[in-house]
LUMBA-153835 format. One record per residue (C-alpha): residue in three letters; x, y, z. Coordinates in steps of 0.001 Angstrom, whole numbers. Layout:
# residues N
VOLUM	ALA	X	Y	Z
...
***
This chain:
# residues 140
VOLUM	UNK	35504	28801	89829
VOLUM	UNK	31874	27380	89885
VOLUM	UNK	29430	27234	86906
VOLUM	UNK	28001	30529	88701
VOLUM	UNK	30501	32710	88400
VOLUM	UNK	31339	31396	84743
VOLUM	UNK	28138	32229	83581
VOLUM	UNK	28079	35518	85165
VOLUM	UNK	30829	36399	83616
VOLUM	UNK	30112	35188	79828
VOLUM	UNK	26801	37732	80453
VOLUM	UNK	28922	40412	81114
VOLUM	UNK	31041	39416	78511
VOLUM	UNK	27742	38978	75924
VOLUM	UNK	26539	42767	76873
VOLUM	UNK	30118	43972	76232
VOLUM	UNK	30532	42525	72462
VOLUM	UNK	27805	42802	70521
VOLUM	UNK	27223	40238	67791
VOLUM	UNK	26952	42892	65204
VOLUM	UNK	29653	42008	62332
VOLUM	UNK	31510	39358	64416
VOLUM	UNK	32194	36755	61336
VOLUM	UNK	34086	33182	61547
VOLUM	UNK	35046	31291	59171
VOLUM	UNK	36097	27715	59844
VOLUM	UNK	38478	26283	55662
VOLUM	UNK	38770	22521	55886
VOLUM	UNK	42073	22128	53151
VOLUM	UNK	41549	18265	53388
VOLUM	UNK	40396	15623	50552
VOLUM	UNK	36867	14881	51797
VOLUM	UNK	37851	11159	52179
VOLUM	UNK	40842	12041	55031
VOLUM	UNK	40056	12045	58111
VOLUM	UNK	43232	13788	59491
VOLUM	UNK	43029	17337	57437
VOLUM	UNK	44224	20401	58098
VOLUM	UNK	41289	22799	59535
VOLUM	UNK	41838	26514	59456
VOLUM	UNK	39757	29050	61643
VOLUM	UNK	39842	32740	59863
VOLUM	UNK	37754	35796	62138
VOLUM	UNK	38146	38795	62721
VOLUM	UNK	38308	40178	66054
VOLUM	UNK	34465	40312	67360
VOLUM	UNK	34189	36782	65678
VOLUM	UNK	36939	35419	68151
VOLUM	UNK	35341	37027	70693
VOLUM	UNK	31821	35804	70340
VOLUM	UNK	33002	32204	69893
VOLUM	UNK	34877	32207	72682
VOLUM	UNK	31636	33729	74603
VOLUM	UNK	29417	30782	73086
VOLUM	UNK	31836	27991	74170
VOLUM	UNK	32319	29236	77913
VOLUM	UNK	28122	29351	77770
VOLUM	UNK	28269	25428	76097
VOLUM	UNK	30750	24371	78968
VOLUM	UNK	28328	25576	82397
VOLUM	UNK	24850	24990	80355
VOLUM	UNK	23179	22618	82547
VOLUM	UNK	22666	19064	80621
VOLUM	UNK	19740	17022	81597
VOLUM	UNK	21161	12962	81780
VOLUM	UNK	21474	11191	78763
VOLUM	UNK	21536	14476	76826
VOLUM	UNK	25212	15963	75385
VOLUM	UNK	23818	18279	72833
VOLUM	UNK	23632	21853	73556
VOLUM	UNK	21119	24209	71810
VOLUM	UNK	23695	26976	70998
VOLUM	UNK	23070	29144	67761
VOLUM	UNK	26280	30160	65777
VOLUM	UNK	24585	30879	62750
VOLUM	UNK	25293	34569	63158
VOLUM	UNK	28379	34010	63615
VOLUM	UNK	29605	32038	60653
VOLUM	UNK	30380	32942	57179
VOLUM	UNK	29083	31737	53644
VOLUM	UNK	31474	29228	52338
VOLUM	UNK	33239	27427	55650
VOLUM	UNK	31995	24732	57489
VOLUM	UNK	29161	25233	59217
VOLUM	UNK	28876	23999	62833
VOLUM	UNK	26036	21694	63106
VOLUM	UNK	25813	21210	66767
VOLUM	UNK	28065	21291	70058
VOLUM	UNK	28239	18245	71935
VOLUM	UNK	29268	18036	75079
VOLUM	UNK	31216	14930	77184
VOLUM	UNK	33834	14474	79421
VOLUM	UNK	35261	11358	77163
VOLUM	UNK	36029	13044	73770
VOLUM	UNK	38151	10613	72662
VOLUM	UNK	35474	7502	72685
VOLUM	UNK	33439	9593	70350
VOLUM	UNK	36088	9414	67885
VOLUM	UNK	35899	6153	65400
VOLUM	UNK	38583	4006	65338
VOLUM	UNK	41974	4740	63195
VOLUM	UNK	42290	1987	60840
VOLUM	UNK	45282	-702	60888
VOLUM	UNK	47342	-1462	57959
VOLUM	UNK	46764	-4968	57876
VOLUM	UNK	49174	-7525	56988
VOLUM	UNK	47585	-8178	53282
VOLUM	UNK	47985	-4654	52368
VOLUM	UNK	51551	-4856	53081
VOLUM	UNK	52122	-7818	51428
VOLUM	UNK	50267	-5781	48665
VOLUM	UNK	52333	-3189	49007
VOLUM	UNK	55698	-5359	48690
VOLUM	UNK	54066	-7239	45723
VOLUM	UNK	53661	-3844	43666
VOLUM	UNK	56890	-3063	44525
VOLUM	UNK	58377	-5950	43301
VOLUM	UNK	56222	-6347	40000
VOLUM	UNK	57468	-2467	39343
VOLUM	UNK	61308	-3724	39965
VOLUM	UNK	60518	-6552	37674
VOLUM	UNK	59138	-4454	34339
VOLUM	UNK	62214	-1564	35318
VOLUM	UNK	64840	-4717	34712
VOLUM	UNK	62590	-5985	31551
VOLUM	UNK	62720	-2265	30121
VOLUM	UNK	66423	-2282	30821
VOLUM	UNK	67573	-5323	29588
VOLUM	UNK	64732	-4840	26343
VOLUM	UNK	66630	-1863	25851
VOLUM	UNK	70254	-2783	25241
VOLUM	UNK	68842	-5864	23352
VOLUM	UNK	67144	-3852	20630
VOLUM	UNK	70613	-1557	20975
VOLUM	UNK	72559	-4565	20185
VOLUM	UNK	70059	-5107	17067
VOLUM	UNK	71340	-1644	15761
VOLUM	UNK	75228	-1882	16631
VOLUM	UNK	75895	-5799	16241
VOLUM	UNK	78453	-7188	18629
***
């Protein structure tokens, strides 16, 4: 199917539902500092609809070189209190977008194992501090 016939169809598609009360809402449940949060996506029926209308237009609008962004409005479309969608980008290689995951590095392991073992050390202390003062009270 060419970019033709796709944007024929996502006219025909736009006449058919109207934009009238088509809501989204897109609930990120994440800490602000994680980058791998849950996202949740709540609309009601026109709202999944018209999205799916507005991403078949971003994916045949013609892109001049050296341009990815595409000047799609979905302010109508979302709701007060969800993320809002700043802009649609277009590329074919999503992924080098992305930044890099961080590496746990060798020092934060070590870190890691050294915490452990000062919190093994001050369990045995509060142990053995224990039955010491016990042997205070009860003698030998």
């Amino acid at each position: 199917m060419d970019d033709s016939q796709i944007e024929r169809i996502a006219d025909e598609l736009d006449a058919a539902v109207t934009k009238d009360d088509a809501k989204l809402l897109i609930d990120y449940s994440g800490a602000p500092d994680e980058r791998e949060g849950n996202c949740e996506v709540i609309a009601n029926r026109k709202g999944y609809l018209r999205a799916g209308i507005e991403l078949l237009r971003v994916g045949v609008f013609p892109l001049e070189p050296e341009r990815m962004f595409v000047p799609i409005d979905l302010d109508y479309l979302t709701c007060v209190g969800g993320l809002r969608v700043g802009r649609l980008t277009r590329q074919e290689d999503v992924e080098a977008e992305l930044p890099p995951k961080p590496k746990n590095s060798t020092g934060a392991k070590f870190a890691a194992g050294g915490c452990f073992a000062v919190f093994i050390f001050l369990a045995v202390c509060t142990v053995v501090g224990f039955f010491h003062v016990l042997s205070w009270f009860f003698g030998k």
